[in-house]
C-alpha positions in Angstrom: 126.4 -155.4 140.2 122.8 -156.8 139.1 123.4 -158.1 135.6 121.1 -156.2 132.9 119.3 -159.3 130.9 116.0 -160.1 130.2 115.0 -161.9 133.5 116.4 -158.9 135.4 113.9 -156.3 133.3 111.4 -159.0 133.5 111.3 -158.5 137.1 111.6 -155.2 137.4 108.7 -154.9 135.7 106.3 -157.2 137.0 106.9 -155.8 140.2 104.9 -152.9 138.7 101.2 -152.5 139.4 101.0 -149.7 137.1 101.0 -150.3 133.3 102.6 -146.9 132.6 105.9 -147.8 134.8 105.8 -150.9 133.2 105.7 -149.6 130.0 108.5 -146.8 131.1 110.9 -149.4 132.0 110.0 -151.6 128.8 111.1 -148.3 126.8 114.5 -148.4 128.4 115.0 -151.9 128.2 114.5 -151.6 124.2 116.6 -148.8 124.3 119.8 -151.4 126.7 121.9 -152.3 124.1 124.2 -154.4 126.9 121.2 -156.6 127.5 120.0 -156.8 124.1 121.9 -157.5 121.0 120.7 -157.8 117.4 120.8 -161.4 117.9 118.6 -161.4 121.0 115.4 -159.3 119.5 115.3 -161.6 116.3 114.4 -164.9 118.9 117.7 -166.3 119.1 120.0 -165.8 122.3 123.6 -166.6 122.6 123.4 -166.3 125.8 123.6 -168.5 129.3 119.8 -167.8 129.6 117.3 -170.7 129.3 113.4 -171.4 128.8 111.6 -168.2 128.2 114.1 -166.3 129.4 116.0 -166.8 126.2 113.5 -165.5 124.3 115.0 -161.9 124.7 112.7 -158.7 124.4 109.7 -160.6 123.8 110.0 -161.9 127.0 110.5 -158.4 129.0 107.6 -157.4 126.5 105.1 -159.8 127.8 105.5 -158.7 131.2 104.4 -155.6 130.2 102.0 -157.2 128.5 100.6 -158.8 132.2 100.4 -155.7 134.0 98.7 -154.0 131.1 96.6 -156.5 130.5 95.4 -157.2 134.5 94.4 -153.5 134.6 92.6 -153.6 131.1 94.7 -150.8 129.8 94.2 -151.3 125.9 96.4 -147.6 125.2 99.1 -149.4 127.1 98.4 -152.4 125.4 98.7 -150.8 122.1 101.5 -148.7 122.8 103.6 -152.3 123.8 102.7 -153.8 120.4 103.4 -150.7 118.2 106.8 -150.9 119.9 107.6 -154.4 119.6 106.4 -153.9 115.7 108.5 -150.7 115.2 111.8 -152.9 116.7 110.2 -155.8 114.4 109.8 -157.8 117.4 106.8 -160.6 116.1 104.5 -161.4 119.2 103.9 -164.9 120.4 100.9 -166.8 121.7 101.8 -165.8 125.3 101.4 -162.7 123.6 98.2 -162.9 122.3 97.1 -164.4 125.6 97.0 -161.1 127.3 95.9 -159.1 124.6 92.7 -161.3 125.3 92.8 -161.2 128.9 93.1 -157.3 128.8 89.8 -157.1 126.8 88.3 -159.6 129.0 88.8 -157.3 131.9 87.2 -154.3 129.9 84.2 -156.6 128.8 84.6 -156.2 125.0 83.7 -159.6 124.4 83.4 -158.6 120.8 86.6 -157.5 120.5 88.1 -160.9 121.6 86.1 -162.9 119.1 87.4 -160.2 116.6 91.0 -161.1 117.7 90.2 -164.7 117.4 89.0 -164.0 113.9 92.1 -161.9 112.9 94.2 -164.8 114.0 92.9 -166.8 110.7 94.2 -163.5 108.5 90.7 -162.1 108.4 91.3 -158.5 107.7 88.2 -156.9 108.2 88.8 -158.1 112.5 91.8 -156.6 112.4 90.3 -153.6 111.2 87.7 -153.3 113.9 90.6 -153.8 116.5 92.7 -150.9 114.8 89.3 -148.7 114.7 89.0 -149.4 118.5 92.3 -149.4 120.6 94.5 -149.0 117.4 95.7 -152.6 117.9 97.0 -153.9 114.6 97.3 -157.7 115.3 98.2 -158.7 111.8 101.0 -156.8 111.4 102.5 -158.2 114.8 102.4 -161.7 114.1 104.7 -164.1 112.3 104.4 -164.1 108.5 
């Protein structure tokens, strides 16, 4: 059979046009305990998998991330962060990368320079993100 890791989900889902069946099979891949141990969604990965790959959930996250982000689809944008921070998942620059590429394709220029802002610790950004697409950067980054 077709082994059930990260690169396999990460696939899956990038063959996905449409953020809400990316974000669909994201929700089971959270929910694959065979292709995700405790070890894997903390960063680490005992497995045979290499590069990015190794990363585990955060990997499979960002390519939800992409198609989200390609379409400009903040609510699934949100809804991917709020997951990875209820499975305290921390985001990474890649990331971050299409959190700005998916207000770049709404125009909310603003809202990027927020971001940008928010990355220093700069509460009062992060505030205007929450207020907007109830994106809550500071609590999904790396303490």
């Amino acid at each position: 059979g077709v082994s059930r890791d990260s690169i396999t989900y990460y696939n899956a889902i990038m063959a996905f046009s449409d953020p809400n069946n990316a974000l669909a099979l994201l929700h089971m891949a959270f929910e694959d305990s065979d292709a995700f141990n405790v070890v894997s969604l903390i960063g680490a990965s005992p497995s045979r998998l290499r590069g990015r790959a190794a990363s585990g959930i955060i990997f499979v996250a960002n390519a939800a991330l992409s198609i989200a982000a390609s379409s400009g689809d903040m609510s699934a944008v949100s809804e991917i962060l709020a997951l990875l921070h209820e499975s305290d998942v921390d985001i990474n620059t890649e990331s971050i990368k299409y959190v700005i590429q998916a207000l770049g394709n709404i125009g909310d220029c603003e809202a990027i320079l927020a971001l940008l802002i928010c990355l220093r610790g700069q509460s009062f950004a992060n505030d205007i993100l929450k207020e907007r697409y109830s994106v809550d950067i500071l609590e999904s980054i790396p303490t």
